[in-house]
C-alpha positions in Angstrom: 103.3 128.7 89.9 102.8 124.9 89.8 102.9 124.3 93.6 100.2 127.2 93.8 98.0 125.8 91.2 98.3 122.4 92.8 96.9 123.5 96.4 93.5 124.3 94.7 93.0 120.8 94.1 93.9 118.6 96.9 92.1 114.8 97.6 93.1 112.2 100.4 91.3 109.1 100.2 91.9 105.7 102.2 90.8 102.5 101.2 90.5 99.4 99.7 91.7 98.0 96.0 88.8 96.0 95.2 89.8 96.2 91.2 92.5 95.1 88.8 94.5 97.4 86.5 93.3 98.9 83.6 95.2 100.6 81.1 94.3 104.2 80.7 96.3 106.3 78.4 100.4 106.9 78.0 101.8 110.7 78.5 105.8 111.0 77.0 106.4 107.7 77.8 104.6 107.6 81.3 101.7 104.3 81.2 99.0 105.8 83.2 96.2 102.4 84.7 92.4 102.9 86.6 91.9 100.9 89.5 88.7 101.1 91.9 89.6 101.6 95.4 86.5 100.8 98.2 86.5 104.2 100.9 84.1 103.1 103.7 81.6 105.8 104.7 80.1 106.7 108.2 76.9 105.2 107.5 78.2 101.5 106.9 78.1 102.0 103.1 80.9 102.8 100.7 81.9 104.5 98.2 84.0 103.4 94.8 85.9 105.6 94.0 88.0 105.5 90.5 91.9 106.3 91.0 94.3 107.0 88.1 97.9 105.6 88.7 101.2 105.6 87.2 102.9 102.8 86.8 106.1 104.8 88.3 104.1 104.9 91.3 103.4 100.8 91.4 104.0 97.9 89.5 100.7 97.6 87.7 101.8 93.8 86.9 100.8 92.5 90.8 97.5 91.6 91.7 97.2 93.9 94.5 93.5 93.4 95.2 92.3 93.5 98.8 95.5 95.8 100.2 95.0 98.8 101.6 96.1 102.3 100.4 96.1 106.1 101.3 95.9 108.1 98.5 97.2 111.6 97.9 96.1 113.6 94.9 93.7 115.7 93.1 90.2 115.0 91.4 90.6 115.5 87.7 87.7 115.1 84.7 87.8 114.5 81.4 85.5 114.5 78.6 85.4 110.7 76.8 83.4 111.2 73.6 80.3 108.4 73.5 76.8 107.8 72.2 77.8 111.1 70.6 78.0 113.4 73.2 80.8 114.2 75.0 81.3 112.5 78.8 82.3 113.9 81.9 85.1 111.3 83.6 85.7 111.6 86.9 88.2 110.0 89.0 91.8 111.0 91.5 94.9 111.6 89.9 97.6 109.6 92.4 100.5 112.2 93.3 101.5 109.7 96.0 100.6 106.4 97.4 101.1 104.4 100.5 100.3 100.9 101.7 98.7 100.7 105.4 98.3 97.7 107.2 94.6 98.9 108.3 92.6 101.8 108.5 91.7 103.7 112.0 87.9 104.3 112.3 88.7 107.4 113.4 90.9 108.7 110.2 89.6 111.3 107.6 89.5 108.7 104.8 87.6 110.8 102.1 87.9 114.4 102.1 88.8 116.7 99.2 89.7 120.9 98.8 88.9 122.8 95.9 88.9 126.6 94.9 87.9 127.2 92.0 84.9 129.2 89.8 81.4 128.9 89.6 81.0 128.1 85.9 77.6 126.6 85.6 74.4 128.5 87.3 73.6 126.5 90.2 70.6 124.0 90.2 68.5 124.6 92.8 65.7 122.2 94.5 64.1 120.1 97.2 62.9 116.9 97.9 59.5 115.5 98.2 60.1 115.8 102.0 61.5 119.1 102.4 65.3 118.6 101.7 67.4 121.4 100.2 69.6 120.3 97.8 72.0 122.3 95.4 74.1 120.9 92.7 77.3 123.6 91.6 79.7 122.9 89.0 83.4 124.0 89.8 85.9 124.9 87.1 89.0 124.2 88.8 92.5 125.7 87.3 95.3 123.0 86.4 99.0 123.9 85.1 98.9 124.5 81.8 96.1 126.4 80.8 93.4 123.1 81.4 91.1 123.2 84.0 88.8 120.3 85.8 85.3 120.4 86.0 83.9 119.0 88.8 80.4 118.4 90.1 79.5 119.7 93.8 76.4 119.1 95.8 75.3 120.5 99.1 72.3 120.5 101.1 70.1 122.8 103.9 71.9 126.1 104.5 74.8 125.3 102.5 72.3 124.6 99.6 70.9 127.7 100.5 73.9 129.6 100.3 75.2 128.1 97.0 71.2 128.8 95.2 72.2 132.4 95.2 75.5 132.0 93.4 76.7 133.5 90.1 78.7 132.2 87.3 82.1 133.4 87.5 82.0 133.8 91.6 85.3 132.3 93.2 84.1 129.2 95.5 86.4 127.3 97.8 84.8 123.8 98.8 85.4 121.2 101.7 83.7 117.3 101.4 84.2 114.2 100.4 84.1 112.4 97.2 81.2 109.9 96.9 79.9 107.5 94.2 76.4 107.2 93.1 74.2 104.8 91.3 71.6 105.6 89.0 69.7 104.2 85.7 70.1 105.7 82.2 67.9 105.0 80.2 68.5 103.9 76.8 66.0 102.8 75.0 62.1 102.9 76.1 62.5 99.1 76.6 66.6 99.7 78.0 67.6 101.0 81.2 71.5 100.6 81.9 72.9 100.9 85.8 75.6 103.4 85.7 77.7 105.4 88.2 78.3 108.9 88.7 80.7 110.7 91.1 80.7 113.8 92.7 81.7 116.6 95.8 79.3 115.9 99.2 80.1 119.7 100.5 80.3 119.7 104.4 81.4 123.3 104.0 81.7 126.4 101.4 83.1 129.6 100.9 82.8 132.1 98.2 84.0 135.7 97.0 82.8 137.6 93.9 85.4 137.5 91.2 86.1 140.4 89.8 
């Protein structure tokens, strides 16, 4: 039942540590650390991307800024309670890690699975110069009875396809994970830079659930 849950959620990123280790939270004894790891993108930018580590998996003591890593896991969220509302946290749970010496232009460095359910009716729009956009939100199924919520945006005909979505429809996703910068505002004189992440869909699939 596990292994079968586990397939539904399924993230391989490569990159670079560009963060130290900070200490997230400790499960039966386990001391789990956040560290930002920089996934180059096609177009010369980046994305950072937030990964959640053991410290089975590594010795969160080094300083291992700079090193390369491939990264297999899944994309988890939580909900961190602040300026009283509640949060969505996004970032990869590590199930495995490896050092690399470098990184082949040619690898799949960011790309991410997920099958889960429409739980949010899809948000529909397009851009001042004609660009479809559609933003989804996937409830994903974890062991346990929890489940992750993650945010999915696609564009043209796969923005198409997704506007016509219902809550509760079973959706299988392909992308990549990306990072994206935008102002909050918090106060009319206060604006404050902050990040969000999210699923780039390159391709969907969906079935009515019944």
């Amino acid at each position: 039942m596990t292994d079968k849950v586990i397939e539904n959620n399924q993230v391989t990123i490569m990159g670079k540590i560009v963060s130290g280790f900070l200490y997230s939270h400790e499960i039966y004894g386990e001391g789990f650390y956040m560290v930002d790891v920089e996934v180059e993108r096609l177009s010369d930018s980046t994305d950072i991307i937030p990964v959640m580590i053991s410290e089975r998996l590594l010795d969160v003591s080094q300083d291992y800024i700079g090193a390369c890593i491939s990264v297999n896991g899944q994309f988890r969220s939580y909900n961190r309670h602040e300026e009283k509302k509640n949060k969505l946290v996004l970032s990869v749970f590590a199930r495995e890690i490896e050092f690399i010496d470098e990184i082949d232009e040619n690898a799949k460095s960011n790309q991410i699975f997920l099958d889960g359910f429409i739980c949010k009716e899809p948000i529909y729009r397009k851009t001042p110069l004609g660009r479809e956009i559609a933003d989804i939100l996937l409830a994903v199924n974890r062991p346990y009875g929890k489940s992750d919520y993650i945010p999915c945006i696609s564009w043209g005909r796969n923005a198409r396809f997704a506007s016509g979505f219902q809550v509760g429809d079973r959706c299988m996703v392909w992308g990549r994970i990306q990072s994206r910068e935008y102002l909050k505002k918090i106060s009319d004189e206060e604006q404050e830079k902050r990040v969000a992440y999210e699923v780039s869909v390159s391709k969907l699939e969906t079935e009515v659930y019944k």
